[in-house]
C-alpha positions in Angstrom: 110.6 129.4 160.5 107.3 131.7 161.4 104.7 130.0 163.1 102.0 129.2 160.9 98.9 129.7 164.1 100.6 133.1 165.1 100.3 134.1 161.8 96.6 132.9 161.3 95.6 134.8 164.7 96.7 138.0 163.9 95.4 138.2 160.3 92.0 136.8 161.9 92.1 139.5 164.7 93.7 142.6 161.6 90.7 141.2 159.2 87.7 142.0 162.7 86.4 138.8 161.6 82.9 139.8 163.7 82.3 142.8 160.9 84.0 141.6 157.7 84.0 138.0 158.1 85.9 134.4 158.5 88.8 133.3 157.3 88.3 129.5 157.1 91.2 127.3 157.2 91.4 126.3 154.0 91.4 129.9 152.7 94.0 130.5 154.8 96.4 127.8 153.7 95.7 128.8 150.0 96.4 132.5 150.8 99.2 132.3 152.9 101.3 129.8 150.4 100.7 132.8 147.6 102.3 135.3 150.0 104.8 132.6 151.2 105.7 132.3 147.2 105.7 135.9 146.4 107.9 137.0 149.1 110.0 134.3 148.1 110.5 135.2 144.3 111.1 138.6 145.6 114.1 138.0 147.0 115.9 137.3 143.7 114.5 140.4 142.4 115.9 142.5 145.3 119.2 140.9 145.5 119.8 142.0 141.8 118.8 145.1 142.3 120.6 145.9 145.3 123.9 144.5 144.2 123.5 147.5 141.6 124.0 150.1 144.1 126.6 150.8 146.6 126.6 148.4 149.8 126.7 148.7 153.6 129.8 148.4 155.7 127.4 147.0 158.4 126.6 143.8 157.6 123.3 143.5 159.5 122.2 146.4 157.7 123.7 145.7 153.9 120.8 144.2 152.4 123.0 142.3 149.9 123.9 140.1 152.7 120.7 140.4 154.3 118.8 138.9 151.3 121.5 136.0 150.9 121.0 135.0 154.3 117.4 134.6 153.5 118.3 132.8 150.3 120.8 130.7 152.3 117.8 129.3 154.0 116.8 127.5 150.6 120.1 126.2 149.3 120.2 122.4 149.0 122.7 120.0 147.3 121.8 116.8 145.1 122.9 114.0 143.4 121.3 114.2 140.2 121.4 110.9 137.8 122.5 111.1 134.3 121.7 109.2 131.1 122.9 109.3 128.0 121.4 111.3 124.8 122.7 112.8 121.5 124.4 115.6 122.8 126.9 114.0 125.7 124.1 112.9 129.0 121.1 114.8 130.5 119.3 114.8 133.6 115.8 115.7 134.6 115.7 118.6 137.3 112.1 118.2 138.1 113.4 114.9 140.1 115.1 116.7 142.7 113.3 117.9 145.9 111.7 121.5 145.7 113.9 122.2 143.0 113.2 125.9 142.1 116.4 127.5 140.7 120.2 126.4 139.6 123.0 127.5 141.4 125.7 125.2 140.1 126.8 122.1 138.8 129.9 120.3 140.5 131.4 116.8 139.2 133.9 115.6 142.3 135.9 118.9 142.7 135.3 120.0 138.8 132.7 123.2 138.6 131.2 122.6 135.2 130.6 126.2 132.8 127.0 127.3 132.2 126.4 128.1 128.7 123.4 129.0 126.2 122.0 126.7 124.0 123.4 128.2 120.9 127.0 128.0 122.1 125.8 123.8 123.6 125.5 123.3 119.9 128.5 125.4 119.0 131.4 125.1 121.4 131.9 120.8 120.4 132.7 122.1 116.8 135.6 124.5 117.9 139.0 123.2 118.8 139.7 125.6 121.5 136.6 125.5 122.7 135.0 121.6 122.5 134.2 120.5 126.2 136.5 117.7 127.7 136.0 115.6 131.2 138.3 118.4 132.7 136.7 121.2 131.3 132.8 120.2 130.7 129.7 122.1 129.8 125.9 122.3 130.4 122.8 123.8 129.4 118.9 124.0 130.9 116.4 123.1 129.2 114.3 126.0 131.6 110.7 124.4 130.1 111.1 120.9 130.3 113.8 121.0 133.4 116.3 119.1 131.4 120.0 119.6 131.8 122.1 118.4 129.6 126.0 118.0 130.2 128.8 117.8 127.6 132.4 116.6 128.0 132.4 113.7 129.9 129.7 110.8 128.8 130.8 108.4 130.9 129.3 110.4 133.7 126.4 108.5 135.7 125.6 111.5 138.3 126.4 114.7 138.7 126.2 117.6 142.4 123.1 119.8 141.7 123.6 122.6 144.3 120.3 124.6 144.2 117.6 126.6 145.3 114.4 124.2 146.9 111.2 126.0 147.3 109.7 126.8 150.9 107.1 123.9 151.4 103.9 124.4 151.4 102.5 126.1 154.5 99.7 124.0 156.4 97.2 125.0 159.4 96.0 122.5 160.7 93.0 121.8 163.2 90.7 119.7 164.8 87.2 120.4 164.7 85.8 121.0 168.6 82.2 122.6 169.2 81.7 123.3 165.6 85.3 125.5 166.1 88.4 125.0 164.6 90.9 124.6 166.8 94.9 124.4 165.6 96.2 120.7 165.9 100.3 121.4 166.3 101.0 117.9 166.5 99.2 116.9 163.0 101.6 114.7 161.1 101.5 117.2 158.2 101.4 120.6 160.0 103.9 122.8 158.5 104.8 126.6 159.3 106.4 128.8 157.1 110.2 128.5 155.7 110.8 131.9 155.4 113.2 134.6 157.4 111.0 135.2 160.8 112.1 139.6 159.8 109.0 138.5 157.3 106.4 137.6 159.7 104.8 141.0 159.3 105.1 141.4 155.4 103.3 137.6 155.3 100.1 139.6 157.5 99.8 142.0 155.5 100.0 140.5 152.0 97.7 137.8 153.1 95.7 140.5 154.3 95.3 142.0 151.2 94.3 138.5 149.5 91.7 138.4 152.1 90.0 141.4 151.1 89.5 139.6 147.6 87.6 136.9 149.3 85.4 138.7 151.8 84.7 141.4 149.3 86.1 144.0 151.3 88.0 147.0 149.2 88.8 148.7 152.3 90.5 145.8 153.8 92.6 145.2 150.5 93.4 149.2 150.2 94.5 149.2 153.7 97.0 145.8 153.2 98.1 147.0 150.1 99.0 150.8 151.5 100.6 149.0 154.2 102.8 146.8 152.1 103.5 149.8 149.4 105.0 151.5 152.8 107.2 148.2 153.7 108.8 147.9 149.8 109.2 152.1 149.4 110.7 151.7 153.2 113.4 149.0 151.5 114.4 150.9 148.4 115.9 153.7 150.6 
């Protein structure tokens, strides 16, 4: 977790809000869950590109393991109810909590086999290859979040372990002499998810979205520099 107020007070005191201007609340919240997101969808980027090149003996500084850690965070398990359809049952993703990306699908101790669509349609017709109860089969359905499962249509439910999005960041206040002061304790006050190593890559990106609002190119020229250093500093 990173502290959602520590955050706001140092891109308020980075942005001079007395020359460039403020950064109200609400533009906050919108700009931090955009750099919250995009930090987030990098890591999947990173970790395939890393596990292309030679790793680390050191774990703490082998950034395959660094960036599963950070995934690690995010990984969730869930029954998922099925019903039946044409092609054995199906189940709608969307249904589970955050759900963001599929790691695997279990059915008591049986791992079922991810396959493309054409070889869902194409694997029942083979006898070598038609799924079974002991052997079944599945296929997303990425634009409608649909999973459909072959080989076993007796089954009611099946163990989605996945990937849940970081929940939507919230700053919260009171309002006290015309100022906006943080309210901690506000039932839906929520900090960051991510890694606290990305406190200082949140600033800056949101930093950089600031400049957008306030108008300010050398604010944005300066975050982005910044944050070109951070990724160029990672790729070495």
């Amino acid at each position: 977790m990173i502290n959602v107020d520590r955050v706001y007070q140092r891109v308020l005191t980075l942005a001079n809000k007395e020359q460039r201007g403020y950064i109200t609340p609400q533009e906050f919240n919108l700009l931090a869950n955009q750099a919250q997101m995009s930090i987030f969808e990098q890591y999947f980027y990173d970790l395939n590109r890393f596990r292309r090149t030679p790793g680390n003996d050191t774990v703490h500084a082998d950034m395959v393991d660094i960036l599963e850690e950070k995934i690690g965070m995010f990984e969730v398990t869930a029954a998922l109810s099925l019903a039946p359809n044409p092609n054995g049952v199906a189940g709608n993703l969307s249904t589970l909590p955050g759900f963001y990306r599929l790691s695997s699908v279990r059915s008591g101790n049986t791992i079922m086999e991810s396959v493309s669509r054409k070889d869902f349609r194409m694997f029942p017709n083979g006898p070598l290859t038609a799924p079974t109860a002991i052997r079944p089969i599945y296929m997303v359905d990425t634009i409608n979040s649909i999973i459909q499962i072959a080989g076993d249509d007796n089954l009611i439910s099946a163990d989605i372990d996945y990937i849940q999005s970081p929940t939507l960041v919230n700053w919260t206040y009171v309002v006290v002499n015309e100022k906006a002061l943080y309210n901690e304790g506000a039932a839906d006050a929520q900090n960051f998810e991510l890694h606290p190593s990305d406190e200082t890559e949140l600033v800056v990106k949101i930093l950089a979205l600031a400049g957008f609002i306030l108008k300010d190119v050398e604010l944005y020229q300066a975050a982005t520099a910044e944050d070109n250093k951070d990724i160029q500093q990672e790729k070495q």
